[in-house]
SEBAKOL-146252 format. One record per residue: residue in one letter; x, z, y of N, C-alpha, C, O in turn. Coordinates in steps of 0.1 Angstrom, whole numbers, padded with zeros to 4 digits, always signed. Atoms other than C-alpha are relative to their C-alpha. Example, Ala and Ser with C-alpha at 12.3 -4.5 7.8 and 13.67 -1.06 7.14 Angstrom:
A+0009+0000-0012+0123+0078-0045+0009+0000+0012+0019+0007+0012 S-0009+0000-0011+0137+0071-0011-0008+0008+0011-0003+0009+0022 
This chain:
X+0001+0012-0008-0007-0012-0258-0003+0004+0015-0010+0013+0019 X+0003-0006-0016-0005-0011-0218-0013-0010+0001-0015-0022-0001 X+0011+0005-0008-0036-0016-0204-0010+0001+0011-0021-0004+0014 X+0003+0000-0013-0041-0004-0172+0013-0007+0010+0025-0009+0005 X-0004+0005-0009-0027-0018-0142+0001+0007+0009-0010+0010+0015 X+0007-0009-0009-0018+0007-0117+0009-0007+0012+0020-0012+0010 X-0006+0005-0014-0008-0006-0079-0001+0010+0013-0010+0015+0020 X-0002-0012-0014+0007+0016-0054+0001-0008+0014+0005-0020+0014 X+0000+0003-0014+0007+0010-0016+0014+0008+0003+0016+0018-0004 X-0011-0008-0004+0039+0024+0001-0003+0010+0008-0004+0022+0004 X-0003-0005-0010+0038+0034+0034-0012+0012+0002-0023+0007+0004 X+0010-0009-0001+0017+0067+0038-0011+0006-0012-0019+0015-0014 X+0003-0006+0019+0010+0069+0000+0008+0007-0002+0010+0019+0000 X-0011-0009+0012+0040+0072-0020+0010+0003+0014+0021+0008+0011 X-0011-0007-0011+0060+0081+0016+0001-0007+0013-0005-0017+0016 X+0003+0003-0014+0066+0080+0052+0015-0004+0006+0025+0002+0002 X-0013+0008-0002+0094+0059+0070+0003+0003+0010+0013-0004+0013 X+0001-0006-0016+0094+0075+0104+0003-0011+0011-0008-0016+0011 X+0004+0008-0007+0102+0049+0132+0005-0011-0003+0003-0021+0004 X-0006+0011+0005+0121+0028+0113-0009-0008+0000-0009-0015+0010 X+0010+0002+0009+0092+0014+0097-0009-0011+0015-0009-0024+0014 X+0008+0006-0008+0069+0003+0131+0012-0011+0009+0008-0022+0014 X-0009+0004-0008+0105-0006+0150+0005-0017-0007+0012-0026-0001 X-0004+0017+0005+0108-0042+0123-0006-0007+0009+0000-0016+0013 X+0006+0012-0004+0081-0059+0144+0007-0004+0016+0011-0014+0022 X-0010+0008-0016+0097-0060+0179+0012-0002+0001+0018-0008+0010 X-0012+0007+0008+0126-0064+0163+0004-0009+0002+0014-0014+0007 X-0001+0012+0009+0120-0091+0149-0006-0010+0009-0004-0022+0007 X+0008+0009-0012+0098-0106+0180+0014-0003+0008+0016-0014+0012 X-0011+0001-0012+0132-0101+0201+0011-0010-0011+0017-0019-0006 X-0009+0015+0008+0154-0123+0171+0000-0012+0005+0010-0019+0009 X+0002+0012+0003+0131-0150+0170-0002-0008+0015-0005-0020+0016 X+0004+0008-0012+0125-0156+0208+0007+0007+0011+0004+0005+0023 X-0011-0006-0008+0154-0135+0224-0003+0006+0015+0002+0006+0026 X+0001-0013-0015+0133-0110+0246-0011+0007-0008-0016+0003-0019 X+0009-0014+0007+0111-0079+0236-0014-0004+0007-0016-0011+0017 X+0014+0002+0001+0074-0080+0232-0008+0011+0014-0006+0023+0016 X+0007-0005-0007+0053-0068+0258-0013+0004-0002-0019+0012+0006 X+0012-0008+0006+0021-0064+0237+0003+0010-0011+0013+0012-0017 X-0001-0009+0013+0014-0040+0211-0016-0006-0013-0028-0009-0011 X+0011+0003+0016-0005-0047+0173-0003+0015-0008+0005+0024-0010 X+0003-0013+0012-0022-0021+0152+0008-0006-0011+0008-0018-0014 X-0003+0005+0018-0003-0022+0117-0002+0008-0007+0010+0011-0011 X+0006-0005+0009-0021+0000+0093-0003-0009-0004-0006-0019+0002 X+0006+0009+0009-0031-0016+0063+0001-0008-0001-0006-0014-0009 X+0000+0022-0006-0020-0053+0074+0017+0001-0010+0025+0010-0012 X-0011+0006+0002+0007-0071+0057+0011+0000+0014+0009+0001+0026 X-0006-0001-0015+0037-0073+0078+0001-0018+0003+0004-0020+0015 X+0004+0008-0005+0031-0109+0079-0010-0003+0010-0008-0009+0020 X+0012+0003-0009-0003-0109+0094+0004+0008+0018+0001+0003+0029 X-0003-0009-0012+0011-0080+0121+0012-0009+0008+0012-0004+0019 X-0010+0007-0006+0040-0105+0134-0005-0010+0002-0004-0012+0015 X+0006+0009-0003+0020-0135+0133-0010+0006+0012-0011-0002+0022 X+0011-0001-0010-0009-0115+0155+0010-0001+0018+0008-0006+0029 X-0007-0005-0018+0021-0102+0183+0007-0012+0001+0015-0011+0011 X-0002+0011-0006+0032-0136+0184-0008-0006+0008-0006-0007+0020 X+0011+0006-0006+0002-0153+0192-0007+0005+0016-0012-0001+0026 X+0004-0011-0015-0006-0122+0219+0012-0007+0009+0010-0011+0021 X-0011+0004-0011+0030-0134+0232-0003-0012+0006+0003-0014+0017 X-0003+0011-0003+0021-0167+0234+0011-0008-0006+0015-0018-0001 X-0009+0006+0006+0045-0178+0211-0004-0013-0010-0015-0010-0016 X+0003+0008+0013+0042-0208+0186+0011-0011-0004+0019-0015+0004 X-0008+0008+0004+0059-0230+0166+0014+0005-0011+0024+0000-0012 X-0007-0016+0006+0076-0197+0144-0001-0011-0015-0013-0016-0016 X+0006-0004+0014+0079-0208+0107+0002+0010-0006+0012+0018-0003 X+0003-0011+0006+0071-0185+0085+0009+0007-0009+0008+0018-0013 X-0012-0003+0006+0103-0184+0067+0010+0007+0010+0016+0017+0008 X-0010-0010-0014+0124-0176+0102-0012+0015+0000-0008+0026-0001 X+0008-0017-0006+0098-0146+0109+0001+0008-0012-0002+0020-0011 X+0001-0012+0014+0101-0130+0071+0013+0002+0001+0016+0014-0001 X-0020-0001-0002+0144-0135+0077-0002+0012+0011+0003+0023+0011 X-0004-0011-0010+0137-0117+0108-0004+0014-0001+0002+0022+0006 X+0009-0011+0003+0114-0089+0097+0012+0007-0012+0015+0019-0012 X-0009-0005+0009+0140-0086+0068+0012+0009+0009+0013+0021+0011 X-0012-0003-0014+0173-0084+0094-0007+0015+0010-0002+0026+0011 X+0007-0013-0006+0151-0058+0113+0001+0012-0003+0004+0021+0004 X-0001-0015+0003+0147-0032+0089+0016-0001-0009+0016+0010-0015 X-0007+0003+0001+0179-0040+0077+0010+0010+0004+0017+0019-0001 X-0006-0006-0013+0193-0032+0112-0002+0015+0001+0006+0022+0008 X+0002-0015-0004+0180+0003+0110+0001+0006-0010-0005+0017-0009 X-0001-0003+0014+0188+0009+0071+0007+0017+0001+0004+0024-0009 X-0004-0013+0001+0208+0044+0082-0017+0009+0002-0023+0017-0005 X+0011-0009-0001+0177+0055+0101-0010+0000-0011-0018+0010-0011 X+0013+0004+0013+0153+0043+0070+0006+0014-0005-0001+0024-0006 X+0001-0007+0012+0173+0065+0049+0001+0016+0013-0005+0025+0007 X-0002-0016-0005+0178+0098+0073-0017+0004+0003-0019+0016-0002 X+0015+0000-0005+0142+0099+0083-0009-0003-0012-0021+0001-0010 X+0012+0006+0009+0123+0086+0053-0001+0014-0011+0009+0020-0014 X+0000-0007+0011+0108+0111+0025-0011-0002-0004-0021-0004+0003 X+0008+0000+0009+0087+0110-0003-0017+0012+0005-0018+0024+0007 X+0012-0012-0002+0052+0126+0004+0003+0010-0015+0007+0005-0025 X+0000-0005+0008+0050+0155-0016-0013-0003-0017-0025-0006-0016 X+0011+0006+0015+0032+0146-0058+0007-0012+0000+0010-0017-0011 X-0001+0018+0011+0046+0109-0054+0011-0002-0007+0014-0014-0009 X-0008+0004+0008+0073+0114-0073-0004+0006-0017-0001-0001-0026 X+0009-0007+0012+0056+0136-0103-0010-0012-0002-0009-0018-0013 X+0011+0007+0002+0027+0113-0099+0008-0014-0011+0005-0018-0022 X-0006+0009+0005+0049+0085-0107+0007-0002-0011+0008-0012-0019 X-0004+0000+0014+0066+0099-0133-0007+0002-0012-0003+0000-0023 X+0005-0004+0015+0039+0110-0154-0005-0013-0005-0004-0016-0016 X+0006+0008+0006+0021+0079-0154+0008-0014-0002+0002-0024-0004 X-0008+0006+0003+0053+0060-0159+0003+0003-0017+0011-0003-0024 X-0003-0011+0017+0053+0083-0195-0011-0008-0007-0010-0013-0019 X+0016+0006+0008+0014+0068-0201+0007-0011-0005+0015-0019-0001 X+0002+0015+0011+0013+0044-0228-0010-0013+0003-0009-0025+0000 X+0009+0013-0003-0016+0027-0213+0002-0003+0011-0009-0007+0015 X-0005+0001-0012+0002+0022-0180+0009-0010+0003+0020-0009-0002 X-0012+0011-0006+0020-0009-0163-0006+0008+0018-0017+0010+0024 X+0000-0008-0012+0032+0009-0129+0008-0014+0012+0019-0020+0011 X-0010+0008-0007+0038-0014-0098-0003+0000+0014+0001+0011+0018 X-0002-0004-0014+0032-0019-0059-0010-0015+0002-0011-0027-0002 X+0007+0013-0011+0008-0038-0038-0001+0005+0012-0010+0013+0015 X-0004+0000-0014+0022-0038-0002-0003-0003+0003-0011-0010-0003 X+0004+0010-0012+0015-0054+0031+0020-0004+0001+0023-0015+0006 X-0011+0003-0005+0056-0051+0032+0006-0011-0008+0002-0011-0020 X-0007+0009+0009+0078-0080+0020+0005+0005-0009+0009+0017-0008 X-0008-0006+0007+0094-0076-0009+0015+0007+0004+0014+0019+0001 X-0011-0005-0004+0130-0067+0003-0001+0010+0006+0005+0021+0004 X+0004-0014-0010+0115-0044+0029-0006+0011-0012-0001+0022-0013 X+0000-0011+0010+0100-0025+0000+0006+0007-0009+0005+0019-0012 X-0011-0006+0005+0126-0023-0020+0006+0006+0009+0006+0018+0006 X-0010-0009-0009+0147-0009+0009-0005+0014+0002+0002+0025+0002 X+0010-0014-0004+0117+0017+0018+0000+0008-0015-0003+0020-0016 X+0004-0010+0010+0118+0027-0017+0010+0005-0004+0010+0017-0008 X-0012-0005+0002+0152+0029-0022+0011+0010+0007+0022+0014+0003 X-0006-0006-0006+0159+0048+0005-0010+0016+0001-0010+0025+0010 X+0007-0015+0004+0136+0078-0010-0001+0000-0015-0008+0008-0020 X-0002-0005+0015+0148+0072-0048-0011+0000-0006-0012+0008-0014 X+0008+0001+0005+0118+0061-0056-0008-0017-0009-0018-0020-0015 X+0008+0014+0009+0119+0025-0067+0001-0004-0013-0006-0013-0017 X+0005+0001+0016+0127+0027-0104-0009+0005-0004-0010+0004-0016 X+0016-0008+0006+0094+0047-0109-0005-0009-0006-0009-0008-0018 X+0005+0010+0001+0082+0012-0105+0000-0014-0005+0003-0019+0006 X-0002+0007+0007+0082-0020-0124-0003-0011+0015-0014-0016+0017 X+0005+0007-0007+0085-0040-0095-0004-0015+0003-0010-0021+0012 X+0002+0014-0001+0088-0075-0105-0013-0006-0004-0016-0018-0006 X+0016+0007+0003+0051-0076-0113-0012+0007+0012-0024+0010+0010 X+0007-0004-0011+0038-0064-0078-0003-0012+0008+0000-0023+0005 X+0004+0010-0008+0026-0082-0052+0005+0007+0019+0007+0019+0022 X-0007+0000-0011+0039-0084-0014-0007-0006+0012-0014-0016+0011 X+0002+0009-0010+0032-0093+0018+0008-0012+0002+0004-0018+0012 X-0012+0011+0001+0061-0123+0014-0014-0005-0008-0016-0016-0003 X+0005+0010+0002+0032-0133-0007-0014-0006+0001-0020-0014-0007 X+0013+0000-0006+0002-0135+0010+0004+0008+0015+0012+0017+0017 X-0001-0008-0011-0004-0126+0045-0015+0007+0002-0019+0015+0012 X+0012-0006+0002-0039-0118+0033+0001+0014-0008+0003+0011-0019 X+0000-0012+0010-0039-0083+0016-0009-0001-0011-0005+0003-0022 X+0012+0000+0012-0073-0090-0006+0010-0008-0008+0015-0002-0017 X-0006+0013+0008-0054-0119-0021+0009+0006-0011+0007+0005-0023 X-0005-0010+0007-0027-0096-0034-0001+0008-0012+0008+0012-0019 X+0003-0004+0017-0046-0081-0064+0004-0011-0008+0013-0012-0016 X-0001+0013+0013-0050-0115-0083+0016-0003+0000+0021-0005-0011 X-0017+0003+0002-0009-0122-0075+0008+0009-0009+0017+0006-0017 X-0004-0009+0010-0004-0091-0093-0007+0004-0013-0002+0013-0020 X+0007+0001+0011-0026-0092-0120+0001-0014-0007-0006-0014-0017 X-0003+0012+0005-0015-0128-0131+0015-0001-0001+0020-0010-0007 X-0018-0004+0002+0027-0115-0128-0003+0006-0010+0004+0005-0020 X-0004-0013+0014+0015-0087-0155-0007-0007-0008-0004-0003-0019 X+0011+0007+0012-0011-0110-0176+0016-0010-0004+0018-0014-0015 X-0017+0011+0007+0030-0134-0178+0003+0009-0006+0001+0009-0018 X-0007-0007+0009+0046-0105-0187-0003+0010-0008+0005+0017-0013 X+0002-0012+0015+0026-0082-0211-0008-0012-0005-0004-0013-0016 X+0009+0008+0009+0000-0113-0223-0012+0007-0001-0020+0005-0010 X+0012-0003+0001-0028-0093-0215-0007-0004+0017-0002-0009+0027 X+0009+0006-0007-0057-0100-0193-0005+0015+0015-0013+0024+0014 X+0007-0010-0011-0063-0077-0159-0012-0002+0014-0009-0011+0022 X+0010+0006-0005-0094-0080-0140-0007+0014+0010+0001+0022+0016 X+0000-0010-0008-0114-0054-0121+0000+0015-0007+0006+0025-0002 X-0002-0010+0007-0122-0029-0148+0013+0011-0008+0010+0021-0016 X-0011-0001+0003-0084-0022-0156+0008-0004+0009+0016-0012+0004 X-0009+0003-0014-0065-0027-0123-0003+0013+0009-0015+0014+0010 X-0002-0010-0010-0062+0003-0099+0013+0000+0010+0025+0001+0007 X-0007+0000-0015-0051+0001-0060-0001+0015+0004-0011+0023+0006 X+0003-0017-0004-0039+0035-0050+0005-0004+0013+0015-0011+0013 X-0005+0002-0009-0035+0034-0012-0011+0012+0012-0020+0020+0009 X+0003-0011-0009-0043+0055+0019-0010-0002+0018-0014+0005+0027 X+0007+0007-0014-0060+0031+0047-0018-0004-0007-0020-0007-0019 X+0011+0008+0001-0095+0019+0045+0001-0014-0005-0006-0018-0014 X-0001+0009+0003-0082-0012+0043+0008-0004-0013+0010-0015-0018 X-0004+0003+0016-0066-0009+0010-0010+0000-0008-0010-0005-0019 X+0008+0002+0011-0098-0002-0004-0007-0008+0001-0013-0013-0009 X+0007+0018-0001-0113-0032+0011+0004-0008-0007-0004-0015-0013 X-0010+0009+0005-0089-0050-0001+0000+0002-0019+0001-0008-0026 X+0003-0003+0016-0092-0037-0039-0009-0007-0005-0007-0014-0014 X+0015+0003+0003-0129-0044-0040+0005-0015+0002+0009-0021-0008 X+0002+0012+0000-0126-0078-0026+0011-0006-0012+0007-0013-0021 X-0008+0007+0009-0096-0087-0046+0001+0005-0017+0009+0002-0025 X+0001+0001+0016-0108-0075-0079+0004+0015-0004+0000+0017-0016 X-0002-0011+0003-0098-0039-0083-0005+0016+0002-0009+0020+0013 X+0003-0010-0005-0107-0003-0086+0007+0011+0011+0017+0016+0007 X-0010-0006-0011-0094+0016-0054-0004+0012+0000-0016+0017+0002 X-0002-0013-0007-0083+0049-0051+0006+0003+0010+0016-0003+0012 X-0002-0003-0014-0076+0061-0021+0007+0019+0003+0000+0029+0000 X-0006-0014-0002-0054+0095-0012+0002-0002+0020+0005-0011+0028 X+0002+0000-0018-0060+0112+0028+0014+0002+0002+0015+0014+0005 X-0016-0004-0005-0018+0112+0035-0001-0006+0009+0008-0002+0017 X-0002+0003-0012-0025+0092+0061-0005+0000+0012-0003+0010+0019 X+0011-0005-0014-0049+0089+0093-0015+0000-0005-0023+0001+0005 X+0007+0000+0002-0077+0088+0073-0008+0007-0006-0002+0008-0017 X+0000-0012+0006-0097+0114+0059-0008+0000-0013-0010-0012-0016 X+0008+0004+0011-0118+0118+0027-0008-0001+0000-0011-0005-0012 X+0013+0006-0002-0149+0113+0037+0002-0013+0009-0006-0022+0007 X+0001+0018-0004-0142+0080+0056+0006-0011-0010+0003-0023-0010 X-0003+0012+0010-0122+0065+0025-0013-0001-0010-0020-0011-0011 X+0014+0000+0006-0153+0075+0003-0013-0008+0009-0022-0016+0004 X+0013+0010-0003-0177+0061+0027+0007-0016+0001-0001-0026-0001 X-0008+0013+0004-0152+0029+0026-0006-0006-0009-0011-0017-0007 X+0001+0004+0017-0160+0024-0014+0012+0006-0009+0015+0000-0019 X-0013-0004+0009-0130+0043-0030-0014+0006-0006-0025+0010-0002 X+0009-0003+0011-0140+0051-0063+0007+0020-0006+0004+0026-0016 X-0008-0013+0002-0118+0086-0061+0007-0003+0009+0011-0014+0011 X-0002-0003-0008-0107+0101-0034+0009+0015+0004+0004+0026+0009 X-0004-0015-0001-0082+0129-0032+0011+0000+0012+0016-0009+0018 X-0007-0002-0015-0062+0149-0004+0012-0005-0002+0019-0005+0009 X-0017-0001-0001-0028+0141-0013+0004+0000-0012-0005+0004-0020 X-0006+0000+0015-0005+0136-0046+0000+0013-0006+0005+0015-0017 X-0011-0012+0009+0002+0171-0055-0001+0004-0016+0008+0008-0023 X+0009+0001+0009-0023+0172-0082+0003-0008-0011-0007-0013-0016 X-0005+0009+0010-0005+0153-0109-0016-0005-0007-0022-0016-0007 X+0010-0001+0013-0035+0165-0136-0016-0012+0011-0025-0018+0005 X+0012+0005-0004-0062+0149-0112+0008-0013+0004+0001-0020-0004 X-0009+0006+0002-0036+0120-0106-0006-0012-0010-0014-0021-0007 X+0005+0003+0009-0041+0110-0139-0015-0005-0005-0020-0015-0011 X+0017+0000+0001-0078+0118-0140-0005-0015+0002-0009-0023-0006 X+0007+0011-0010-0087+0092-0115+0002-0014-0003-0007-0023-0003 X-0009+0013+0005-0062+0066-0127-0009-0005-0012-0014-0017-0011 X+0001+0007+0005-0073+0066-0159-0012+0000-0004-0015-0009-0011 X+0015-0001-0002-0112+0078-0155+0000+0013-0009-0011+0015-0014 X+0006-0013+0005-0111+0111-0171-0005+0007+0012-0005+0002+0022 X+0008-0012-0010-0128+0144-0151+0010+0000+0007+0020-0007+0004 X-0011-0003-0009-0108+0153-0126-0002+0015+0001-0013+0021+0001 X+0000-0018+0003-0096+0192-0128-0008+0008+0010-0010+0005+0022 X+0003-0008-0010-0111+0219-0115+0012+0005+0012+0021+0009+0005 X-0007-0007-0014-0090+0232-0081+0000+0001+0015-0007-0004+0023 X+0007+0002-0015-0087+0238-0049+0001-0018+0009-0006-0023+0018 X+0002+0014-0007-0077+0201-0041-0012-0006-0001-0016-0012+0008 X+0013+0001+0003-0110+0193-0060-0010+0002+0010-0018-0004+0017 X+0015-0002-0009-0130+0214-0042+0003+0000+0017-0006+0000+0025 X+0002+0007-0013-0114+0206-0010-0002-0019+0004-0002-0023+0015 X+0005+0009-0001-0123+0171-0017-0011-0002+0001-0014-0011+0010 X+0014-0003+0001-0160+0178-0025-0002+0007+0014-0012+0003+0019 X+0002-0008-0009-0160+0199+0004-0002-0010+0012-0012-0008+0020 X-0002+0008-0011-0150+0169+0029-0006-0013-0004-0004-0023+0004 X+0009+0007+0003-0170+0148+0012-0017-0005+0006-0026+0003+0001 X+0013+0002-0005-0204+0131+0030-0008+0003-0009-0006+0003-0021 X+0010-0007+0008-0237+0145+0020-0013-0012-0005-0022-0011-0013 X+0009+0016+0000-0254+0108+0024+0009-0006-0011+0021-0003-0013 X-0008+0003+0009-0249+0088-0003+0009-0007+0001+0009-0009+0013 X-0009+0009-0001-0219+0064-0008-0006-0009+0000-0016-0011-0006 X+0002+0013+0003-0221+0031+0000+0006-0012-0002+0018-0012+0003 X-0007+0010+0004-0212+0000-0012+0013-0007+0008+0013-0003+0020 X-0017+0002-0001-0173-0018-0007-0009-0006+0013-0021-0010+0015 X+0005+0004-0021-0175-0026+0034+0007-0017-0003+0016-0022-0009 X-0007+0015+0000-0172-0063+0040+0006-0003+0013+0007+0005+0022 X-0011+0001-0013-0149-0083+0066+0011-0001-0007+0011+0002-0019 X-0012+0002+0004-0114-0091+0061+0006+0013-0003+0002+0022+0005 X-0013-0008+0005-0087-0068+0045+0010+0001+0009+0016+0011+0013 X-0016+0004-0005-0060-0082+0062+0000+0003+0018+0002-0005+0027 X+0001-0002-0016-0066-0063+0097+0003+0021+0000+0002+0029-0009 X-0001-0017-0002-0058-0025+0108+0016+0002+0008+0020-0003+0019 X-0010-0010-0005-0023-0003+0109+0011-0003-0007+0016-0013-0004 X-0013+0001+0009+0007+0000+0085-0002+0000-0011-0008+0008-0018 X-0001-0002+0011+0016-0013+0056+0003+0005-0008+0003+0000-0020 
């Protein structure tokens, strides 16, 4: 019987999109109002709704619905679909990672993004990585522009289609920002956190991730984390413990989710 819930993050987890990836949002400002943005938005961690909505508002823009700005964000990365694929590659582990626990028995494997759906599919398809994933029971920035929100969307797609019940103790957010593990906690899940991106392992650990490793390579610790066994002895281990704070952990940081860098 499957009974974990595992949810991956894209961008800086399972791989890196090079400039395709930041180039949707002024893009997509220059569609909807036919001139290029003059501010700039952090987008780590943020849905790509929330990140289009902010550099509007900076523009001065209003009156966008929310349906023209997801068309345009779509059309955007779209527009640069050769560069997505020439530029884009899998961090090294996330395809092993994916496959082993695509093998687990007690595993439903899926995605909680900041990116719309279509944009994820595209990002994932253009690194051969989205049949890993069972994606029609993930959750998206298309469907929330809040990130916390996002657990419960995907934990109520997989409670339709397996008939079982996912809550916090059986749901795992694997992602690489701070704000994914905010986002876990508040929305109901246990977060793990991998350093692939700007953040290192002692700042996701002092966040609240409940495991915290350098990078996928580690299938066997992978697993560990996921499904709560030890985690192996090695050097990624002990370079985890190593970069690890000596004060103790403390509890999930509060404040909104739905703020930072890239989805």
């Amino acid at each position: 019987m499957r009974t974990t819930l595992v949810l991956w993050d894209i961008d800086h987890t399972l791989m890196v999109s090079g400039p395709a990836a930041t180039s949707v949002y002024p893009r997509a400002f220059t569609l909807l109002t036919g001139r290029p943005p003059t501010a700039t938005v952090e987008t780590e961690g943020r849905t790509e709704r929330a990140i289009l909505q902010e550099l509007l508002a900076l523009e001065g823009v209003t009156g966008i619905a929310q349906s023209a700005a997801d068309r345009a964000m779509v059309r955007s990365l779209r527009a640069v679909a050769k560069e997505l694929r020439d530029h884009s590659r899998a961090l090294p582990g996330a395809r092993e990672a994916l496959t082993a626990l695509r093998a687990e028995p007690r595993v439903i494997q899926s995605l909680l993004t900041g990116n719309l759906l279509r944009n994820a599919v595209r990002k994932l398809r253009a690194v051969a990585l989205y049949e890993c994933v069972e994606a029609g029971i993930g959750a998206y920035g298309s469907d929330s522009a809040v990130r916390a929100d996002l657990v419960g969307v995907a934990q109520q797609r997989a409670r339709h289609r397996y008939g079982a019940v996912f809550g916090p103790d059986n749901t795992v957010v694997i992602g690489d920002t701070v704000r994914d593990v905010q986002a876990a906690r508040a929305g109901g899940a246990r977060p793990i956190a991998v350093a692939t991106g700007t953040y290192t392992v002692a700042e996701l650990r002092a966040a609240g991730a409940e495991a915290v490793l350098p990078d996928l390579r580690d299938t066997d610790a992978v697993l560990a984390a996921v499904l709560g066994g030890p985690l192996p002895e090695g050097p990624q281990l002990r370079e985890q413990q190593a970069s690890a704070p000596t004060t103790a952990t403390p509890g999930p940081a509060t404040g909104s989710a739905d703020t930072g860098r890239l989805p």
